[in-house]
C-alpha positions in Angstrom: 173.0 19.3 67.9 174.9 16.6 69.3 176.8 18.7 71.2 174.2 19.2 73.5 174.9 16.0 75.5 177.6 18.0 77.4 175.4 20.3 79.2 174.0 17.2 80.8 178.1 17.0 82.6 178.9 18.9 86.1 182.2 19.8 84.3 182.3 23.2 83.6 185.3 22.4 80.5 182.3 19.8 78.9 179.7 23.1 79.0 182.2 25.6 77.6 183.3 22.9 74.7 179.5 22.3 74.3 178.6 25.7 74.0 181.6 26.3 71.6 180.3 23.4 69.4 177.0 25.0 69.6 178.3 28.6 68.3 180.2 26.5 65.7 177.8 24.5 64.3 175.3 27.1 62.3 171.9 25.2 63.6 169.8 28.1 64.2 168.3 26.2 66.9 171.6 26.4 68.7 170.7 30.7 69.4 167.5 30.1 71.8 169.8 26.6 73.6 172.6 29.4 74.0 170.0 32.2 75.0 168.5 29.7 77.3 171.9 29.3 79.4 172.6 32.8 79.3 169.4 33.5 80.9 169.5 30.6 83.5 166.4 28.9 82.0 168.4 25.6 80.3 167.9 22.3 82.7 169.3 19.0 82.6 167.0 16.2 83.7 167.9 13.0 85.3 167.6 11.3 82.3 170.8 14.0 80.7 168.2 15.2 78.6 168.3 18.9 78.2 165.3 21.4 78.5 164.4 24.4 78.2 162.0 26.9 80.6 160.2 28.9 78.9 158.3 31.8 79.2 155.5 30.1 80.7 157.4 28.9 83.2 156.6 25.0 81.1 159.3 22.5 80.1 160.5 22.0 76.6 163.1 19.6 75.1 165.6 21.8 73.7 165.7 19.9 70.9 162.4 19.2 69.3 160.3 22.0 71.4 158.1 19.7 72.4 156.5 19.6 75.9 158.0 17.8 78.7 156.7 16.7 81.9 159.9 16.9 83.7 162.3 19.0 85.9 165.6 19.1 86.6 168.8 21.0 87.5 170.0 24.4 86.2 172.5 23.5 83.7 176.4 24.7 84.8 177.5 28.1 83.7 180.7 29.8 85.2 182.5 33.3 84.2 184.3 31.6 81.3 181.4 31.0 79.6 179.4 34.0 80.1 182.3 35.7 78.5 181.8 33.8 75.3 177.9 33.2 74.9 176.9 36.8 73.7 179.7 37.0 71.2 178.5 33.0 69.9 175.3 34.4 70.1 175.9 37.3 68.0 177.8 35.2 65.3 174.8 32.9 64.8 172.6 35.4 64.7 174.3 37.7 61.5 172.7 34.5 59.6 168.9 35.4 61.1 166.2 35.7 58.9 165.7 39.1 60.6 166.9 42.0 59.5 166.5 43.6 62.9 168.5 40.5 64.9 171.6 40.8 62.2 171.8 44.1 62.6 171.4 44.3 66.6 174.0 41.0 65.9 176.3 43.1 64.1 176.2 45.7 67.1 177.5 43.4 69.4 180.2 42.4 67.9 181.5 45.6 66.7 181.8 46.5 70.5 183.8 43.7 71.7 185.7 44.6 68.4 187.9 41.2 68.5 189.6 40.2 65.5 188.3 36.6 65.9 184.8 38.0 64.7 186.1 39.2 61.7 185.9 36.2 59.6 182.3 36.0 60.0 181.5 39.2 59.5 183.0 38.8 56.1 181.1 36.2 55.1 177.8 37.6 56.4 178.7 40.7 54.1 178.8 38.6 50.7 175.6 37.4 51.3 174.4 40.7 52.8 171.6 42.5 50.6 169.8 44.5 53.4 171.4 48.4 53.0 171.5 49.3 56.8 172.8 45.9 57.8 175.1 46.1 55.1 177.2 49.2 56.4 176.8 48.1 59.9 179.1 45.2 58.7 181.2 47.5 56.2 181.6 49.7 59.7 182.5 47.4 61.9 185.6 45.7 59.6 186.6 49.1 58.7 187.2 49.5 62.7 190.2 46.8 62.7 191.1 46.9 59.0 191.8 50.9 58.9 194.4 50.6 61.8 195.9 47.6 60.1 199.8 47.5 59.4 198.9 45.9 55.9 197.9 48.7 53.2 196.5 46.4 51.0 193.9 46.0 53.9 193.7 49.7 55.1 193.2 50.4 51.1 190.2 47.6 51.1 188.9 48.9 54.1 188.8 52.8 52.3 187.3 51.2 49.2 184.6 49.2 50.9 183.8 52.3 52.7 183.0 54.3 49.8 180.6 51.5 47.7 178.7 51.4 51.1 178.3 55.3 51.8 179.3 54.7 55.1 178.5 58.3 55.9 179.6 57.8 59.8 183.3 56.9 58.8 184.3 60.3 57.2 185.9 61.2 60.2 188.1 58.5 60.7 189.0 58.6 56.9 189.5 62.2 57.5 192.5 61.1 59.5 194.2 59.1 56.6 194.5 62.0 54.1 197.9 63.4 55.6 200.9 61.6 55.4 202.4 61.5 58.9 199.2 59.7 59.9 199.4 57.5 56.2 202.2 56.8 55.0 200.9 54.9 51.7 200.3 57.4 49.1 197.7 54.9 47.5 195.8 54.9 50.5 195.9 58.5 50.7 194.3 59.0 47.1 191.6 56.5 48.3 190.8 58.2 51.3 190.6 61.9 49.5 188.8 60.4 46.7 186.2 58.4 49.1 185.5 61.5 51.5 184.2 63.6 48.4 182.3 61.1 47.3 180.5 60.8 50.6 180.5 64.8 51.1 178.7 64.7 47.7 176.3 61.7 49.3 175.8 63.7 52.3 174.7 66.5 50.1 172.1 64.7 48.4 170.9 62.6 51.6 170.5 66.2 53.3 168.3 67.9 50.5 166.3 64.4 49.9 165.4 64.8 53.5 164.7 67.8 53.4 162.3 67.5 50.6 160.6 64.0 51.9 160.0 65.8 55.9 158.9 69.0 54.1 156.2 67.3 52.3 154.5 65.2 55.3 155.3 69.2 57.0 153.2 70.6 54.0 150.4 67.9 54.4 149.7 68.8 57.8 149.8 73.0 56.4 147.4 71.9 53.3 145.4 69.7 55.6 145.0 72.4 58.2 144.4 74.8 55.0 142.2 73.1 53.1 138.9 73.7 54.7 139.7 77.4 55.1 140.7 78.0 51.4 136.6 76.7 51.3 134.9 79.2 54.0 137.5 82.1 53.5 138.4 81.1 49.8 134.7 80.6 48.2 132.0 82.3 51.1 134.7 85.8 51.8 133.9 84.7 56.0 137.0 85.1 57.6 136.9 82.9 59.8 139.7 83.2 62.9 137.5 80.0 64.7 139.0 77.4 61.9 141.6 76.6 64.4 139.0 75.1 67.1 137.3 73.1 64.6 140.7 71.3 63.5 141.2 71.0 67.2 137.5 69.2 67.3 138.6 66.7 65.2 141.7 66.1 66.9 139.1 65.6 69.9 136.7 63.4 67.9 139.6 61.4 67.3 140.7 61.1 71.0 137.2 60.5 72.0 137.1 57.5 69.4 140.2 55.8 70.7 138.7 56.3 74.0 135.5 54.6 73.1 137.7 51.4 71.4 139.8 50.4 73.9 136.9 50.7 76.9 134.4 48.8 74.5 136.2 47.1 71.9 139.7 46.4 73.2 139.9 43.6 70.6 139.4 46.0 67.3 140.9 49.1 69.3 144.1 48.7 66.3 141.2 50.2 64.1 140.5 53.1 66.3 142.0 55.4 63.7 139.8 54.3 60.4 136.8 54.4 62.6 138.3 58.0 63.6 137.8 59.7 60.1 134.1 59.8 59.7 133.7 60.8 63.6 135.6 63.5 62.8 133.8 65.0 59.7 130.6 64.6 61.2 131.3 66.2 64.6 133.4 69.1 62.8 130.3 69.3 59.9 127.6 69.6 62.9 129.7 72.2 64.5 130.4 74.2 61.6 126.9 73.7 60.8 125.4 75.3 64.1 128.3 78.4 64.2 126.6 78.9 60.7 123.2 78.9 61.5 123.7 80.8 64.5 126.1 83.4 63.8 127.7 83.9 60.7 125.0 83.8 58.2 124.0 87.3 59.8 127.4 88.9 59.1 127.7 88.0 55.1 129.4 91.3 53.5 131.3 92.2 57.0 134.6 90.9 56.8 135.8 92.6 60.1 132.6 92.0 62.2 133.2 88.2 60.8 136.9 88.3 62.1 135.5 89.3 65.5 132.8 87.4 66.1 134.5 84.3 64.8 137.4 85.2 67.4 135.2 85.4 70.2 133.5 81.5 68.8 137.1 80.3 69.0 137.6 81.3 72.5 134.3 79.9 73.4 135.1 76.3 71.8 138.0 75.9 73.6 136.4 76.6 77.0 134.0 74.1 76.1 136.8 71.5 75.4 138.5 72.4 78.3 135.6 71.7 80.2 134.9 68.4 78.8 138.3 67.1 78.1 140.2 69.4 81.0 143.0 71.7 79.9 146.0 69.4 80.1 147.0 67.2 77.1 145.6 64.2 75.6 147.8 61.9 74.0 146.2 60.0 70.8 148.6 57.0 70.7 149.6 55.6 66.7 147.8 52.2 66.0 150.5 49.8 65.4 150.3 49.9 61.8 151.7 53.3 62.0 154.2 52.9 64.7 157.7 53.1 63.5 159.3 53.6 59.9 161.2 52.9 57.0 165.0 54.0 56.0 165.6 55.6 52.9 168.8 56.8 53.5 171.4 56.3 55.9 170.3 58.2 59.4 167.2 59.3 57.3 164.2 57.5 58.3 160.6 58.5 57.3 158.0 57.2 60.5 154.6 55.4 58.8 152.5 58.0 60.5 154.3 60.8 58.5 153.6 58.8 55.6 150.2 58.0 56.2 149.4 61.7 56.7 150.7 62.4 53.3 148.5 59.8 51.6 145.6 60.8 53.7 146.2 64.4 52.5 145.8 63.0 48.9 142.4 61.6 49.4 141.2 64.3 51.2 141.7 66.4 48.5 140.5 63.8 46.3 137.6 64.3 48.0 137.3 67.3 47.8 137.8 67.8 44.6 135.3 65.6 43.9 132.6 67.5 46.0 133.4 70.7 44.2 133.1 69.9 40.6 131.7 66.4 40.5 128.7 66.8 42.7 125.2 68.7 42.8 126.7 70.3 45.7 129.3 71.7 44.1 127.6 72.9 41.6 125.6 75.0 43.6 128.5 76.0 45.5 130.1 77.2 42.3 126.9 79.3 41.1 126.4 80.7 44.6 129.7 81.8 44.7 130.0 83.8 41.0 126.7 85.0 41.1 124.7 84.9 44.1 121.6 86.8 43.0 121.0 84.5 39.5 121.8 81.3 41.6 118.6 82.5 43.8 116.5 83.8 40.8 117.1 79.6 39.5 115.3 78.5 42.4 119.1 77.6 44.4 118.6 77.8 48.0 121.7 80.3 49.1 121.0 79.8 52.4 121.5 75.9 52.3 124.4 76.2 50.4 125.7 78.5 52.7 125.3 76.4 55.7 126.7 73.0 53.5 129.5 74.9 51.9 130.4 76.4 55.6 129.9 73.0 57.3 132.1 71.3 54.4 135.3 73.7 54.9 134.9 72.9 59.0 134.5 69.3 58.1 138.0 69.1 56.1 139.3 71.2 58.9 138.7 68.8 61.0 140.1 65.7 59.5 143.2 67.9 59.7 142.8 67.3 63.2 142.9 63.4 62.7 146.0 63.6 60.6 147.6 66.0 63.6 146.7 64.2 66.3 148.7 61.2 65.2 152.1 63.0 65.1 151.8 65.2 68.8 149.4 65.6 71.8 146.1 66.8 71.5 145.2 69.6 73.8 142.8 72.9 73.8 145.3 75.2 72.3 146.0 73.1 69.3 143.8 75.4 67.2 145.9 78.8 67.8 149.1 77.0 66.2 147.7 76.5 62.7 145.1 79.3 61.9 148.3 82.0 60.9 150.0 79.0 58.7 146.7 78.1 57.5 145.6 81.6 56.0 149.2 82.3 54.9 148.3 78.8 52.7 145.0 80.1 51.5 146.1 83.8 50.6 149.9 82.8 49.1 148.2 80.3 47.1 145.4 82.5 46.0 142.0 83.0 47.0 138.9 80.2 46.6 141.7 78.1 44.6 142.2 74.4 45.8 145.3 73.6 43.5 147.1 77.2 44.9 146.5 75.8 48.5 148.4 72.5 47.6 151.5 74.3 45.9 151.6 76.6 48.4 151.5 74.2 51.1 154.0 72.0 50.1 155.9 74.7 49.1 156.1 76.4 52.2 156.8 73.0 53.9 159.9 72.1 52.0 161.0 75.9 52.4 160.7 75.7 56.4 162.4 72.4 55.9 165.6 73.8 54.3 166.0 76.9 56.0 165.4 75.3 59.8 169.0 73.8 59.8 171.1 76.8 57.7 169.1 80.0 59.8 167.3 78.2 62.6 163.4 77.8 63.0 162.9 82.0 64.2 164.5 83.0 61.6 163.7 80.6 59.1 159.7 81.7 59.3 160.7 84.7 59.3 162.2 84.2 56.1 159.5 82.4 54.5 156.8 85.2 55.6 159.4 87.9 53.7 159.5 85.4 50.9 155.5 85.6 50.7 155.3 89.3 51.0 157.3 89.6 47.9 155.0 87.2 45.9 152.0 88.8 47.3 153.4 92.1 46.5 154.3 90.4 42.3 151.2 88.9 42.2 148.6 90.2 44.7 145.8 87.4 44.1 148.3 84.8 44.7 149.6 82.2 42.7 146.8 81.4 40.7 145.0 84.0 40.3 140.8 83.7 39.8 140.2 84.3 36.4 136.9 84.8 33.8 133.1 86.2 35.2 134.4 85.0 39.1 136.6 87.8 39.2 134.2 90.4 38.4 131.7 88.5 40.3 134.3 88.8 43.5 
């Protein structure tokens, strides 16, 4: 850093050959001296020592970062220097311990797109193990070296292309493939050979995307599903209000992020964990209370259950529109689930969509586990084969009715956690995933927890690959043909209820 004594000279040429030292020298400190000028916050004492504002408004020595009790003059910066900082800048920073800074690094330079640069992009890229920043680099050389006079360099340039997958540079290899445009016949093969190779790429990349966004799109379907293939699946209730209590969860979990940031700002990044049991509880309580109130009168009456849990749905979301108001909430992603991770080239997978799809897991865990691992579920099982011997054991049909009814809303409404974290929350939410929902339930056969989760995944990766070849009309209308024909194969679904429960049902 001893080029930083000429920032303390008036001399614009001593600043410029300072600040070309500086790019030169590889000191990481150099980046936030050079930032510093660029941004008007370097100073010069009276003493020539140089310091640095930052954002604080507090002097620092430029060199050691250490506090100084001192002012002094803005340090000289003309037109000729501006011109040259970012590009210095961006050259010191391809050697960042960040990935993000190489690659915004890489960015820069690629724009200015002077050959100058192109030595040390080359050596970032040997040392380059980071995928993304890796074909930024392989990009941005290709840029000069594909309109080079030397073959031998348009040829490297073709070949570096295809060992990075630079998917974005098929177009311009495109060009090389006839011979008024490339005259070398070697670079001609290379550039044929390299754009099948990435069509091929581009073929996988499309379907692996298709698949990993059709899974978190068949968690949200199974989670939305899950409580119904309980209520409708197990109890026969067909319940059109399983919607609303999905929506209260969303609500629950609105209200909870609410709560944390007026009363615990400092924790309000755990809003979301807290979120889960809110949710059940609220959603259990609910389900609870229509059960108890209503539908425990209308066992046996499937259509007077359809109506008069229509009618419940349209009351619920009065009654959130009254509390909440009828425009939009939006639930905002804690931090931890802000942004995402890149599998492929342009195919990035957010955290959120992620975490929806392992909170999927354990809710079916769950359960699982409440079905066939607890007292509960035991009872639930017995009530449901043979409800007149479960009540001649002394098993209280009415409790399990309400617990089993209470238990599908509760699931439904951690549904309504995992939703509200990839849109806005608003009264209508409900009437989007009650059709999808039963589809789930009825394609994946009746009362059966493992049918829900093929189906749902099924039908997620299916809406997936037929949104970008037919469009998203079209496409659901395709999948609904596509479960008519299995309903009419196999009419109890895809796993069929088999043994005393069928007779029982």
């Amino acid at each position: 850093m001893a080029a930083l004594g000429g920032f303390a000279q008036l001399s614009g040429d001593d600043v410029a050959h300072a600040v070309r030292a500086l790019g030169e020298s590889g000191d990481p400190r150099a980046i936030r001296v050079l930032k510093a000028l660029r941004d008007a916050e370097l100073y010069v004492d009276d003493a020539s020592h140089v310091l640095i504002r930052d954002k604080n408004g507090a002097m620092v020595d430029a060199l050691s970062g250490a506090p100084v009790p001192a002012s002094g003059h803005a340090a000289t910066i003309n037109n000729e220097i501006r011109r040259v900082l970012d590009t210095l800048i961006a050259r010191l920073e391809l050697k960042s311990p960040d990935p993000d800074e190489r690659l915004e690094a890489v960015g820069e330079l690629a724009r200015r797109s002077n050959e100058e640069d192109a030595p040390a992009m080359r050596d970032a890229l040997e040392h380059e193990k980071v995928r993304s920043v890796r074909r930024a680099l392989v990009s941005a050389l290709a840029e000069g070296d594909l309109a080079s006079e030397d073959p031998k360099r348009r040829l490297g340039a073709v070949e570096a292309i295809e060992e990075a997958g630079a998917l974005g540079l098929a177009p311009k290899l495109a060009a090389l493939t006839t011979a008024p445009a490339e005259p070398d016949p070697a670079v001609r093969a290379a550039a044929s050979r390299t754009i099948s190779s990435l069509h091929r790429k581009q073929i996988f990349v499309d379907g692996a995307a298709d698949v990993l966004y059709g899974m978190s799109t068949g968690s949200i379907l199974l989670l939305s599903a899950l409580g119904l293939a309980i209520t409708f699946g197990l109890m026969r209730v067909i319940n059109m209000a399983h919607g609303e209590l999905v929506m209260i969860g969303a609500y629950a979990t609105y209200a909870t992020q609410v709560f944390f940031h007026e009363h615990l700002p400092v924790h309000e990044s755990l809003y979301l964990v807290a979120a889960v049991p809110v949710a059940l509880v609220a959603s259990m309580l609910v389900g609870a209370l229509l059960e108890v109130a209503v539908i425990r009168f209308l066992y046996g009456r499937p259509l007077e259950t359809l109506l008069a849990t229509y009618g419940l749905s349209l009351l619920l979301i009065q009654i959130v529109r009254s509390i909440f108001g009828a425009q939009n909430v939006l639930v905002e992603n804690p931090p931890w689930l802000s942004g995402g991770t890149e599998l492929f080239e342009d195919v990035v997978i957010p955290y959120n969509r992620m975490a929806v799809v392992v909170f999927t897991a354990v809710v079916v865990a769950f359960v699982a586990f409440v079905l066939r691992g607890t007292p509960l579920g035991l009872r639930v099982r017995a009530v449901t084969q043979n409800r007149p011997m479960a009540a001649c054991m002394g098993i209280s049909t009415a409790r399990v009715d309400t617990w089993t009814f209470a238990l599908g809303c509760g699931v439904g409404g951690l549904g309504g956690v995992a939703l509200s974290q990839l849109g806005n929350v608003g009264p209508e939410l409900g009437q989007g995933v009650i059709v999808d929902s039963f589809l789930v339930v009825v394609l994946g056969g009746v009362g059966k927890i493992a049918g829900s989760v093929v189906a749902a995944f099924g039908l997620g990766i299916l809406n997936k690959v037929l949104e970008p070849i037919a469009g998203a009309v079209l496409g659901k209308i395709v999948v609904l043909l596509a479960v008519i024909l299995v309903i009419q194969k196999r009419p109890q679904g895809l796993f069929a209820p088999r043994g005393r429960s069928v007779e029982a049902v």
